[in-house]
LUMTIDO-558348 format. One line per 3 residues: number of its first residue (from 1); for each residue x negated, y negated, z of C-alpha. Coordinates in steps of 0.05 Angstrom, whole numbers, always signed. Last residue first. Layout:
BEGIN
NUM) X,Y,Z | ...
//
This chain:
BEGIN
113) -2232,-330,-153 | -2261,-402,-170 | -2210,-429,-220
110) -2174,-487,-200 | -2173,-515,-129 | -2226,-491,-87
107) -2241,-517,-17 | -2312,-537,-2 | -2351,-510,+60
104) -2376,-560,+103 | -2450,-595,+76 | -2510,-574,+121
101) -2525,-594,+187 | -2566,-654,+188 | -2635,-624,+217
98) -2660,-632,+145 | -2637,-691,+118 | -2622,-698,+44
95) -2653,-763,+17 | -2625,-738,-57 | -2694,-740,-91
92) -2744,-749,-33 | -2703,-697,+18 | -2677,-647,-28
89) -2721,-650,-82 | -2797,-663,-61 | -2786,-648,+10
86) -2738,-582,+15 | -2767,-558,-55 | -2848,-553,-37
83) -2825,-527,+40 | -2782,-466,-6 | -2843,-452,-51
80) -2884,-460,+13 | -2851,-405,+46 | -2825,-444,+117
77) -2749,-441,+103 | -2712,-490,+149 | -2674,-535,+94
74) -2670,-477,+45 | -2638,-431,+98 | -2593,-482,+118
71) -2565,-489,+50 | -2554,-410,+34 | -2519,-396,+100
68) -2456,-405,+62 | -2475,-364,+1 | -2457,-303,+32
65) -2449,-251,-29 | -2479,-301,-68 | -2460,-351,-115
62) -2480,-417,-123 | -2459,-491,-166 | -2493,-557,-167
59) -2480,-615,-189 | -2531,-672,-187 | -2510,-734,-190
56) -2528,-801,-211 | -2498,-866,-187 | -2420,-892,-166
53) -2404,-919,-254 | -2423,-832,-262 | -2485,-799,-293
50) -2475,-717,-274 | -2542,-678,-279 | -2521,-609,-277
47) -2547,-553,-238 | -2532,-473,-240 | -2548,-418,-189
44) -2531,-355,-196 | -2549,-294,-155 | -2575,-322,-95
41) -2595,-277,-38 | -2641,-329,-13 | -2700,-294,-10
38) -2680,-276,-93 | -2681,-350,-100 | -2747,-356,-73
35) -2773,-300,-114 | -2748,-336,-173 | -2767,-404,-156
32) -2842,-380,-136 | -2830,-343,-214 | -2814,-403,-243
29) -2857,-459,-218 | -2888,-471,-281 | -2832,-472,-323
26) -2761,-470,-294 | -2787,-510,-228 | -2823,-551,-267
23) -2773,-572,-303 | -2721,-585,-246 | -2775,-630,-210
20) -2791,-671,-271 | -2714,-678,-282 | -2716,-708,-202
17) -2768,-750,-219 | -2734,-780,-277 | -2672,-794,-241
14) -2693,-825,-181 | -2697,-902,-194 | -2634,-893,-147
11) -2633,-829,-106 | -2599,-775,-137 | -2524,-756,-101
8) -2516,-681,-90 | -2455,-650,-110 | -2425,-588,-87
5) -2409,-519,-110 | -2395,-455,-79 | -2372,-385,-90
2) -2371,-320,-59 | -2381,-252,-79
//
């Protein structure tokens, strides 16, 4: 299993869309999320919203067996769960671009095993 967690900065004047975006995906959205997840070969994912004096973050943490194709999946995916996601969180919340190559892997310091 591996590990991996990152933080993603939110857009300024951001916030509140980007809390509307993480309910729906836990309510309405659920079961596309789910599935999507599953695509993924995700088996945790958690996300915190982080206010800090440098802006509002989201931090995220994943595991999966391989989680570091995970990103790059989500940014080239074509289900429209995954297309709904890229653009309406990834790119219009944190301004993420998608033929960036995705984050490098993060060292761990303290506790991931």
């Amino acid at each position: 299993m591996s590990h991996y967690a990152f933080i993603a900065p939110i857009k300024p004047g951001k916030v509140d869309d980007w809390k509307d975006r993480m309910q729906e995906m836990t309510t309405t959205r659920a079961a596309e999320m789910q599935a999507s997840r599953q695509r993924f070969g995700l088996e945790k994912e958690e996300v915190w919203l982080q206010h800090t004096p440098m802006g509002d973050f989201a931090v995220v943490y994943l595991e999966a067996p391989e989680v570091e194709g995970v990103l790059s999946k989500m940014m080239t995916s074509q289900d429209p769960f995954d297309s709904w996601f890229r653009d309406n969180v990834l790119i219009d919340v944190h301004g993420m671009d998608p033929s960036a190559p995705p984050p490098p892997t993060n060292e761990a310091i303290l506790g991931a095993r």
